[in-house]
N, CA, C and O atoms as CSV, one atom per row, in Angstrom:
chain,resi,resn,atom,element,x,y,z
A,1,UNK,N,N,-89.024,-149.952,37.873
A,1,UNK,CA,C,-87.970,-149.214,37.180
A,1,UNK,C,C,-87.334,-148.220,38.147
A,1,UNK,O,O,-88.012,-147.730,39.051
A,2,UNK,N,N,-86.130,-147.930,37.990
A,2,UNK,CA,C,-85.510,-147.226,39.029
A,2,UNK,C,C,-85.528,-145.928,38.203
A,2,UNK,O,O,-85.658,-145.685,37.003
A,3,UNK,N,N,-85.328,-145.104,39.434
A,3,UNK,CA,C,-86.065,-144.047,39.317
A,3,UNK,C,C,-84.599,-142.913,38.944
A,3,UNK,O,O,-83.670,-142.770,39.739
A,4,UNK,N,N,-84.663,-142.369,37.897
A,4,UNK,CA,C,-83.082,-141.408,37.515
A,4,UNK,C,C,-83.534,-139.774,37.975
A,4,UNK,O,O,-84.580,-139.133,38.079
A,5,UNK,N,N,-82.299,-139.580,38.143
A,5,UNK,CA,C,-82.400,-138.216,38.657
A,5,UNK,C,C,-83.569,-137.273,37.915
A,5,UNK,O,O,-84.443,-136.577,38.433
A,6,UNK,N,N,-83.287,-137.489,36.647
A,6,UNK,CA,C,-83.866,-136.474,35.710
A,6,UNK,C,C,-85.351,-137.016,35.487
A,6,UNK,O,O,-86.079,-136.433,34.684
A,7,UNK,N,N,-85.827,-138.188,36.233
A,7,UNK,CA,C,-87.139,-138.363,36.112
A,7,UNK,C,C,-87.603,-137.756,37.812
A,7,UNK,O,O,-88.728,-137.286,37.983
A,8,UNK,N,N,-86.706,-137.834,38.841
A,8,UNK,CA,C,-87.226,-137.188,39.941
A,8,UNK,C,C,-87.462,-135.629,39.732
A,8,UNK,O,O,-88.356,-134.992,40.290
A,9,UNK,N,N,-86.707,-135.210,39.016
A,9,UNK,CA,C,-86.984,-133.653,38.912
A,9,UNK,C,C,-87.840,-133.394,38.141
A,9,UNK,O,O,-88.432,-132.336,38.355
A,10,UNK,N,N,-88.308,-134.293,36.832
A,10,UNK,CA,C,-89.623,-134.222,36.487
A,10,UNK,C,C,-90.907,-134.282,37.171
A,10,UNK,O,O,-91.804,-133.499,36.858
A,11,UNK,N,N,-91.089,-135.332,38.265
A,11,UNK,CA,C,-91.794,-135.273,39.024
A,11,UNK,C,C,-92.184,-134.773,39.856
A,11,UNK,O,O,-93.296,-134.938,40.355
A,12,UNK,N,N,-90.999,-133.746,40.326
A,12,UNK,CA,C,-91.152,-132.579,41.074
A,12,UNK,C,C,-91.368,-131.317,41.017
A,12,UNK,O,O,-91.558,-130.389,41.804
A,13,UNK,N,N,-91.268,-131.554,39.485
A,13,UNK,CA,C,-91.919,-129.791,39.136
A,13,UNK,C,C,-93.274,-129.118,39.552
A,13,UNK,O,O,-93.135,-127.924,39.820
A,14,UNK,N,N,-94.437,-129.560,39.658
A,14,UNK,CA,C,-95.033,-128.661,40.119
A,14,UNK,C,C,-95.221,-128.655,41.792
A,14,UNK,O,O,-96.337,-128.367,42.223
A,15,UNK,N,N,-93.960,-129.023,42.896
A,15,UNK,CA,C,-93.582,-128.495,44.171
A,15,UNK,C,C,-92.599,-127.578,44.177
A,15,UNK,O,O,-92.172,-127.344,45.307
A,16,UNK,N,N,-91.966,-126.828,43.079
A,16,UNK,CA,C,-90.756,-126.376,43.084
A,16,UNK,C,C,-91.169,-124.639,43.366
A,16,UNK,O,O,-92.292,-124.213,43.097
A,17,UNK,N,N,-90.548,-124.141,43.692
A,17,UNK,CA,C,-90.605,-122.651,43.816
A,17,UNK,C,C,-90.093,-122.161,42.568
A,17,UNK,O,O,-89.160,-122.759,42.032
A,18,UNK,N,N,-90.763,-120.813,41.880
A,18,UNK,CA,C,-90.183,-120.309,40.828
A,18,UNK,C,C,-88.680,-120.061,40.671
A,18,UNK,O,O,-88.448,-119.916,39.470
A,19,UNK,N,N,-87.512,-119.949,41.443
A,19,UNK,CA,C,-86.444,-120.235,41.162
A,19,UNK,C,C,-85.981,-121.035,41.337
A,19,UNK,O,O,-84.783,-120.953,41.064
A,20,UNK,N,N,-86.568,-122.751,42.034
A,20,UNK,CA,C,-85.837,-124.158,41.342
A,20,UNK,C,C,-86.089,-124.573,40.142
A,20,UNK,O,O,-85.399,-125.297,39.424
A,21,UNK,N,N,-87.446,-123.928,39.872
A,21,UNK,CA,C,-88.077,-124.370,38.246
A,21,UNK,C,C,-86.927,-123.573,37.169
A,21,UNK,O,O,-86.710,-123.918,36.007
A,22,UNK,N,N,-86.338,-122.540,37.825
A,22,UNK,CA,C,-85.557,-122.295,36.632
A,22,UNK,C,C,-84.215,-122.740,36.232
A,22,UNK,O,O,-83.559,-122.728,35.190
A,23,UNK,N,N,-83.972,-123.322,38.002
A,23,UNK,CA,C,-82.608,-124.207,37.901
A,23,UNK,C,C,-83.203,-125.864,37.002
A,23,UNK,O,O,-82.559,-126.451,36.132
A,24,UNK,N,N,-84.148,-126.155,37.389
A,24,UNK,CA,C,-85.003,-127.089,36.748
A,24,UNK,C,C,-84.948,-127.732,35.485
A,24,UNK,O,O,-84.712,-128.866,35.067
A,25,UNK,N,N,-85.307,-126.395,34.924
A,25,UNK,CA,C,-85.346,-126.219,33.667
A,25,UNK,C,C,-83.807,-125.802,32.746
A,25,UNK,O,O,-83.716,-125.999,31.534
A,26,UNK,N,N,-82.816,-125.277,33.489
A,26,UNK,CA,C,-81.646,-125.603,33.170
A,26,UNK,C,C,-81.068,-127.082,33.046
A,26,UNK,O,O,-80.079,-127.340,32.360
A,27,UNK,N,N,-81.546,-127.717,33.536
A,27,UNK,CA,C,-81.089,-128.966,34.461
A,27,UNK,C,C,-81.511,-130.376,32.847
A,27,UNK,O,O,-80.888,-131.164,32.135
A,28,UNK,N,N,-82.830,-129.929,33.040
A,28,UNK,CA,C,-83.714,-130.627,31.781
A,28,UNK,C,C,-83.425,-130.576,30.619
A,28,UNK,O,O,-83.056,-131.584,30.015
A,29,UNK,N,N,-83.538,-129.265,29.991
A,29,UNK,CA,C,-82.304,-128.780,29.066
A,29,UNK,C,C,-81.533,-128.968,28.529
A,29,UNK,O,O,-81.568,-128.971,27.298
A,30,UNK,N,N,-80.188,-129.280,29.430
A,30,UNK,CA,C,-79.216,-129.001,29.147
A,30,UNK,C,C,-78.330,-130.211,30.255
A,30,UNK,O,O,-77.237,-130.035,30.794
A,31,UNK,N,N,-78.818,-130.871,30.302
A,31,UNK,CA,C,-78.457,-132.385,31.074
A,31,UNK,C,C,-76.420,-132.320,31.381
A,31,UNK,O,O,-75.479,-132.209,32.167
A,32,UNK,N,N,-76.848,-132.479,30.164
A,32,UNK,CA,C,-74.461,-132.692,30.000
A,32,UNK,C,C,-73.961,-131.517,30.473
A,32,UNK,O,O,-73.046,-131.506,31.296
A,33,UNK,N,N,-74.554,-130.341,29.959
A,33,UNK,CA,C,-73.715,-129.047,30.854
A,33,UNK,C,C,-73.649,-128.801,32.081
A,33,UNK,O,O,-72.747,-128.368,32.799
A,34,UNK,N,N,-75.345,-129.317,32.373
A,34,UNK,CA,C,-75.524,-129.094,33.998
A,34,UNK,C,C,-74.800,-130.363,34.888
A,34,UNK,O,O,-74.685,-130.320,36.112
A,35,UNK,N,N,-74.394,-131.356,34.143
A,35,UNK,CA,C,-73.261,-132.164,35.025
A,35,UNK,C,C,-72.591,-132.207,35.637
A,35,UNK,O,O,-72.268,-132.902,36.601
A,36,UNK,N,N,-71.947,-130.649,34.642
A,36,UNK,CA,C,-70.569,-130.391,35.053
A,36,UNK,C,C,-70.063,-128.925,35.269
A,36,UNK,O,O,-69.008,-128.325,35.064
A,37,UNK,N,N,-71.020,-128.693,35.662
A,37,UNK,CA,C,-70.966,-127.021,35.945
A,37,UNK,C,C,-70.751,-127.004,37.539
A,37,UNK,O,O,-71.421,-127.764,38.238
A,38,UNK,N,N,-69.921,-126.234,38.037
A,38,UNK,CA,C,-69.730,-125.800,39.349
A,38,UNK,C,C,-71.438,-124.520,40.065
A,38,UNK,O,O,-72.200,-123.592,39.793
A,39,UNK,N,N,-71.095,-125.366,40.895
A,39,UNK,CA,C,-72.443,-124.354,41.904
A,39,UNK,C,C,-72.527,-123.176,41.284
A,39,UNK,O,O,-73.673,-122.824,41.006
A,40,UNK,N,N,-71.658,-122.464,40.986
A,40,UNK,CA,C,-71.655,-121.257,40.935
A,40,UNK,C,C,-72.043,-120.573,39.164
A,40,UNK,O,O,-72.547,-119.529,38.749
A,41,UNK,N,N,-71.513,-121.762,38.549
A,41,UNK,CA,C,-71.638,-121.643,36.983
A,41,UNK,C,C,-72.677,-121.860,36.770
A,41,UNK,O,O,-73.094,-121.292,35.761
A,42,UNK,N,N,-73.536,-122.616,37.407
A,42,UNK,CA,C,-75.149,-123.282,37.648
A,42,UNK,C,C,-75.894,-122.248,37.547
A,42,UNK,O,O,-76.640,-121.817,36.668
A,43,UNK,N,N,-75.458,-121.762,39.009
A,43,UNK,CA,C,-76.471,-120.534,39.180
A,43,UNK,C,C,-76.577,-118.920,38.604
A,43,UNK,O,O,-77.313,-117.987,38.924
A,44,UNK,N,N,-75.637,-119.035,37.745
A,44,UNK,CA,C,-75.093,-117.877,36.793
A,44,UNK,C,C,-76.068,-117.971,36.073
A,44,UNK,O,O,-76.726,-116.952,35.864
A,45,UNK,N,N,-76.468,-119.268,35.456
A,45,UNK,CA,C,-76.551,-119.671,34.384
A,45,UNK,C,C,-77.957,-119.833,33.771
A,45,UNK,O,O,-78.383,-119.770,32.618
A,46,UNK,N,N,-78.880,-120.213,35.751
A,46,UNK,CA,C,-80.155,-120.476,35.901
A,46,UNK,C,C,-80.756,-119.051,36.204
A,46,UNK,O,O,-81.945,-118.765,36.061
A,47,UNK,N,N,-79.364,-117.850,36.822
A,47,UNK,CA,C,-80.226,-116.362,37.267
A,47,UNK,C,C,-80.427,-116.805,38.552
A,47,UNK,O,O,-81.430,-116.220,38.962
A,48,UNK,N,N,-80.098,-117.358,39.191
A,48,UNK,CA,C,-80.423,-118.126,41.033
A,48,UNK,C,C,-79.272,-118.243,41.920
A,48,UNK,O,O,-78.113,-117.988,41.591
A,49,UNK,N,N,-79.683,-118.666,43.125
A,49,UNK,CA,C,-78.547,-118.235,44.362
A,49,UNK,C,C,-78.242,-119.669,44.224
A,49,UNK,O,O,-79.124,-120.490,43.972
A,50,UNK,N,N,-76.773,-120.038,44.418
A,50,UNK,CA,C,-76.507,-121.503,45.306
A,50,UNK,C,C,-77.273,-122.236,45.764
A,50,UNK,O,O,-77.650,-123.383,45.520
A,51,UNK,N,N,-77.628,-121.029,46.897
A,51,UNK,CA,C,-78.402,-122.002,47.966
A,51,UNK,C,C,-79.564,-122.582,47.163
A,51,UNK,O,O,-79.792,-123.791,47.210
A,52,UNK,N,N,-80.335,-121.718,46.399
A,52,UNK,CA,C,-81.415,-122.472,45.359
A,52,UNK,C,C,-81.342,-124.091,45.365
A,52,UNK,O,O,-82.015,-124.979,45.889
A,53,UNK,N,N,-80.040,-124.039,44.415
A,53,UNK,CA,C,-79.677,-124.900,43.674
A,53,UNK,C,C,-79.580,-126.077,45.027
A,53,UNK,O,O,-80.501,-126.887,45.131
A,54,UNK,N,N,-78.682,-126.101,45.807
A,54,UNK,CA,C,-78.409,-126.869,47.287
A,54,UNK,C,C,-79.768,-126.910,47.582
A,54,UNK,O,O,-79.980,-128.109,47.398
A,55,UNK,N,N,-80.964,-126.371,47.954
A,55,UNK,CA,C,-82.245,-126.986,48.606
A,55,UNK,C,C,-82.754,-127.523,47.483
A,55,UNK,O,O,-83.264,-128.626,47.681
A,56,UNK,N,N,-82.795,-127.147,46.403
A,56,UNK,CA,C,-82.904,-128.635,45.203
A,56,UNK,C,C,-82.855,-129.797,45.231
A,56,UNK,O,O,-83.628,-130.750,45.126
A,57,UNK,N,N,-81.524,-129.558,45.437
A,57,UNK,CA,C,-80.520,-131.100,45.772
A,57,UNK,C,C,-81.280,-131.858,46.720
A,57,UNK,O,O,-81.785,-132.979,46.655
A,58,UNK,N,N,-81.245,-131.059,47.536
A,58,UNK,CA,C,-81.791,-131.781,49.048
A,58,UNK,C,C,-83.476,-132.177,48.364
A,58,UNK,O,O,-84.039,-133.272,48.380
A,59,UNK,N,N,-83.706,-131.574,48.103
A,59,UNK,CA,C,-85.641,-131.802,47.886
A,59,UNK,C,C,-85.480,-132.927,47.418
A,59,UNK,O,O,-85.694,-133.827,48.231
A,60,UNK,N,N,-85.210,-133.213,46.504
A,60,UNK,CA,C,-84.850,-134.555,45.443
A,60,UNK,C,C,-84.335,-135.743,46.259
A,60,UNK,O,O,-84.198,-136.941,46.014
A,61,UNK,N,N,-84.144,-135.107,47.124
A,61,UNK,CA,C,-84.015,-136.533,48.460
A,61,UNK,C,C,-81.836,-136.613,48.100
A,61,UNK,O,O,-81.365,-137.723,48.350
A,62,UNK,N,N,-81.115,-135.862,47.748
A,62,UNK,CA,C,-79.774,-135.846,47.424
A,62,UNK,C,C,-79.371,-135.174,49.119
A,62,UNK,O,O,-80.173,-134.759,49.956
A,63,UNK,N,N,-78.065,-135.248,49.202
A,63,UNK,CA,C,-77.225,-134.988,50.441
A,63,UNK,C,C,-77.034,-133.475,50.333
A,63,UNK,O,O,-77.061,-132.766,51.339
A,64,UNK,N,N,-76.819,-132.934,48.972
A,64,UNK,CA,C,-76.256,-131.771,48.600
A,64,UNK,C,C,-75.981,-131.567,47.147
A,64,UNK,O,O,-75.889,-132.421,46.265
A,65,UNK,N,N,-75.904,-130.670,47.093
A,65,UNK,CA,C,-75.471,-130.380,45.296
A,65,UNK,C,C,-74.264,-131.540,44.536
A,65,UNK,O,O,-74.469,-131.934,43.387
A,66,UNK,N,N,-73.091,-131.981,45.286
A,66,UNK,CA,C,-72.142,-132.860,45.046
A,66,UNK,C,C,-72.900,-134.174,44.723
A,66,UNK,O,O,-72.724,-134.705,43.626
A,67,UNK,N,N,-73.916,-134.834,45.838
A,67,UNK,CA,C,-74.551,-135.744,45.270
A,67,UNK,C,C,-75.432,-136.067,44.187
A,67,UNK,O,O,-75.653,-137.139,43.624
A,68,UNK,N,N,-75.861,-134.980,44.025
A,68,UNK,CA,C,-76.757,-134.847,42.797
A,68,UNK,C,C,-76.158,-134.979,41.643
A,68,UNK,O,O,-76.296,-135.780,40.718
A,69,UNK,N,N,-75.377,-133.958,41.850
A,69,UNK,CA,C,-74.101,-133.975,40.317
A,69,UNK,C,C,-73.624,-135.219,40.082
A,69,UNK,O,O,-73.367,-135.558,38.926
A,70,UNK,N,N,-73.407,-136.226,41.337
A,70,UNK,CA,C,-72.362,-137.584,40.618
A,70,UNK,C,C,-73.728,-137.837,39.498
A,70,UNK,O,O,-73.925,-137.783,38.284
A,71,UNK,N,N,-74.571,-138.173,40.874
A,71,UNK,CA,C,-76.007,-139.388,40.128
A,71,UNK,C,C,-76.462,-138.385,38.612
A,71,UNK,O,O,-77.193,-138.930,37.784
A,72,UNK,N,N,-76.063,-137.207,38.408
A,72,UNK,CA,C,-76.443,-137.156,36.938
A,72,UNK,C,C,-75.624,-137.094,36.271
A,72,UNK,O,O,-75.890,-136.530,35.209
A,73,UNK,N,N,-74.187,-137.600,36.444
A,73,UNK,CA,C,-73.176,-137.700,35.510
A,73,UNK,C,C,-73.217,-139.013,35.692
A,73,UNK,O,O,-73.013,-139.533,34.595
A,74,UNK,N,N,-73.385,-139.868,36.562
A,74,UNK,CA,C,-73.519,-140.866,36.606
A,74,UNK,C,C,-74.444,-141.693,35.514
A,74,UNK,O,O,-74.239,-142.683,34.813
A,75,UNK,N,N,-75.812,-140.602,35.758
A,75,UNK,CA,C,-76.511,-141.192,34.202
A,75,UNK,C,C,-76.148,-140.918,33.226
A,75,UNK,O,O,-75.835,-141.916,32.576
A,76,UNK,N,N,-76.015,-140.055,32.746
A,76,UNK,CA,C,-75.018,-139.340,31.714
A,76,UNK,C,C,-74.212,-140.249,31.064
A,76,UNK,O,O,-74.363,-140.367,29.848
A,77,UNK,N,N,-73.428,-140.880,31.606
A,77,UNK,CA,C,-72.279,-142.088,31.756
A,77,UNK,C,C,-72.686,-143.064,31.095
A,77,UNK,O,O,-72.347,-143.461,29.980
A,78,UNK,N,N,-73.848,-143.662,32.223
A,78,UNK,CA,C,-74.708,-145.019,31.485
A,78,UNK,C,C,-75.379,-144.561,29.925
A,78,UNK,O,O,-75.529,-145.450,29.087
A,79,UNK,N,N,-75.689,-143.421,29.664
A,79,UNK,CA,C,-76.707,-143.276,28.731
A,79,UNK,C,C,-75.788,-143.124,27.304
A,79,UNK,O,O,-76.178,-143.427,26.176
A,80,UNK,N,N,-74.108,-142.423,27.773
A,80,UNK,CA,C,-73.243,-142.446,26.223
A,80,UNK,C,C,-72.615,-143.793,26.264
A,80,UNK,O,O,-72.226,-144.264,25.194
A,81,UNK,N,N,-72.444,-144.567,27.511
A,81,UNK,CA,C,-71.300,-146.040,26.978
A,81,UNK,C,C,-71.892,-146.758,25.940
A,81,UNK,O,O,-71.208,-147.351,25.106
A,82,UNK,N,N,-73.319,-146.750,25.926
A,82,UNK,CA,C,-73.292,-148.249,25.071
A,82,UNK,C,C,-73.076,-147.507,23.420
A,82,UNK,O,O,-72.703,-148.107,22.411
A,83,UNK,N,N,-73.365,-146.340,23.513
A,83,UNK,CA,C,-73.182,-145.836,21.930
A,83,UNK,C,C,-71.981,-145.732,21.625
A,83,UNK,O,O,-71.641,-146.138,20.514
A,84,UNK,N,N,-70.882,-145.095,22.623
A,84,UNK,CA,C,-69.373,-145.514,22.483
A,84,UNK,C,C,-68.949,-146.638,22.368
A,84,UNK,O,O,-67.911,-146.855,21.745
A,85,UNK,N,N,-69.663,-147.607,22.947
A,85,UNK,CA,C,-68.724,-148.888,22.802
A,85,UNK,C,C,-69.406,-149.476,21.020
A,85,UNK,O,O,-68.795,-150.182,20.218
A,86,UNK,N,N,-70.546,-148.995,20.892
A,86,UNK,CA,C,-71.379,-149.174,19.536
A,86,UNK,C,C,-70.095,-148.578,18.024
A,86,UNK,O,O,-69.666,-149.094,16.992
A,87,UNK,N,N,-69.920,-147.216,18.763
A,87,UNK,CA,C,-69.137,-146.979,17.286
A,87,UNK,C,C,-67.306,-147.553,17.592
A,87,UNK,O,O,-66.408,-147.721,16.767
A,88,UNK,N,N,-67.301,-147.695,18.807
A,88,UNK,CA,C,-65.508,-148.578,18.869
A,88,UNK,C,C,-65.603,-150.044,17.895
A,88,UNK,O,O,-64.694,-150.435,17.164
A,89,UNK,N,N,-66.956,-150.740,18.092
A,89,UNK,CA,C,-67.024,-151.785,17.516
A,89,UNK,C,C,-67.067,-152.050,16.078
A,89,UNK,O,O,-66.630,-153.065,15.536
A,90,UNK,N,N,-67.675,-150.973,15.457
A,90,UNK,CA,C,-67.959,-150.813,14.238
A,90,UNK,C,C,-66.665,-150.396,13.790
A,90,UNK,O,O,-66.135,-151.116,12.944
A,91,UNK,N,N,-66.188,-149.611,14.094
A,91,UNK,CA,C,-64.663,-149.438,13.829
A,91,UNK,C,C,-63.718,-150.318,13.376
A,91,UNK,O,O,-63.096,-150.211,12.319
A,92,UNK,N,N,-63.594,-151.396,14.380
A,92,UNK,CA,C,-63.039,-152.276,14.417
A,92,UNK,C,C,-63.556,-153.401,13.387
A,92,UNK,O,O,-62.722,-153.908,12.637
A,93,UNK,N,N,-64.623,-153.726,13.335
A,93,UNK,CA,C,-65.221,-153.902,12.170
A,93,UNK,C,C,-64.568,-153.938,10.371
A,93,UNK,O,O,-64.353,-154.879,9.607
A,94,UNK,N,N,-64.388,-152.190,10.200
A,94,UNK,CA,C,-63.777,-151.692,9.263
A,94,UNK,C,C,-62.417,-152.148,9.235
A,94,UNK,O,O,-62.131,-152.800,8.230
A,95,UNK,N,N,-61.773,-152.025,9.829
A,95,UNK,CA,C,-60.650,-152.347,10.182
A,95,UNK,C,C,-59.895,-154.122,9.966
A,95,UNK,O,O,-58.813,-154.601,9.626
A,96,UNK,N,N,-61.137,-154.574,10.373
A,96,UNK,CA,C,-60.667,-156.069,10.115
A,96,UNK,C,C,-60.978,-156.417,8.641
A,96,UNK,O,O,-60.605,-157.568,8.411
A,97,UNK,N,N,-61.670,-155.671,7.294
A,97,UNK,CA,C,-62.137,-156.081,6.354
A,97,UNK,C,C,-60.852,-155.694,5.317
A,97,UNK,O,O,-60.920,-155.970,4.120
């Protein structure tokens, strides 16, 4: 099974320093917000520096904070299409009766 962001950061919690655990735990949380939050809204948000958040990234085996963010909007993505395409269908459904 391939391995999703949000199961690597599970697995990495007990290597994390007390302020990635809290970006962490933002992260876990709050999945969809932390998608799409800018570095800076992140770390507002977690009580932590950038850079936190950026050696995160990197720990997790990511390039940088940018990479991280696609691959969890990226899951994000995979995890609402099939329920969107679930209620477009049903719709349509109604529609044809």
């Amino acid at each position: 099974m391939k391995s999703t962001v949000l199961t690597k950061l599970e697995k990495q919690l007990s290597n994390l320093t007390a302020s990635q655990k809290l970006v962490a735990d933002l992260i876990l949380k709050k999945p969809t917000d932390a998608a799409f939050m800018t570095l800076d809204q992140m770390a507002g948000a977690a009580g932590t520096s950038t850079t936190t958040i950026i050696r995160l990234s990197c720990s997790l085996g990511f390039k940088g904070f940018a990479d991280f963010q696609r691959s969890l909007q990226e899951l994000l993505r995979n995890r609402v299409a099939p329920t969107v395409r679930l209620d477009v269908n049903l719709k349509d459904l109604d529609h044809d009766r």
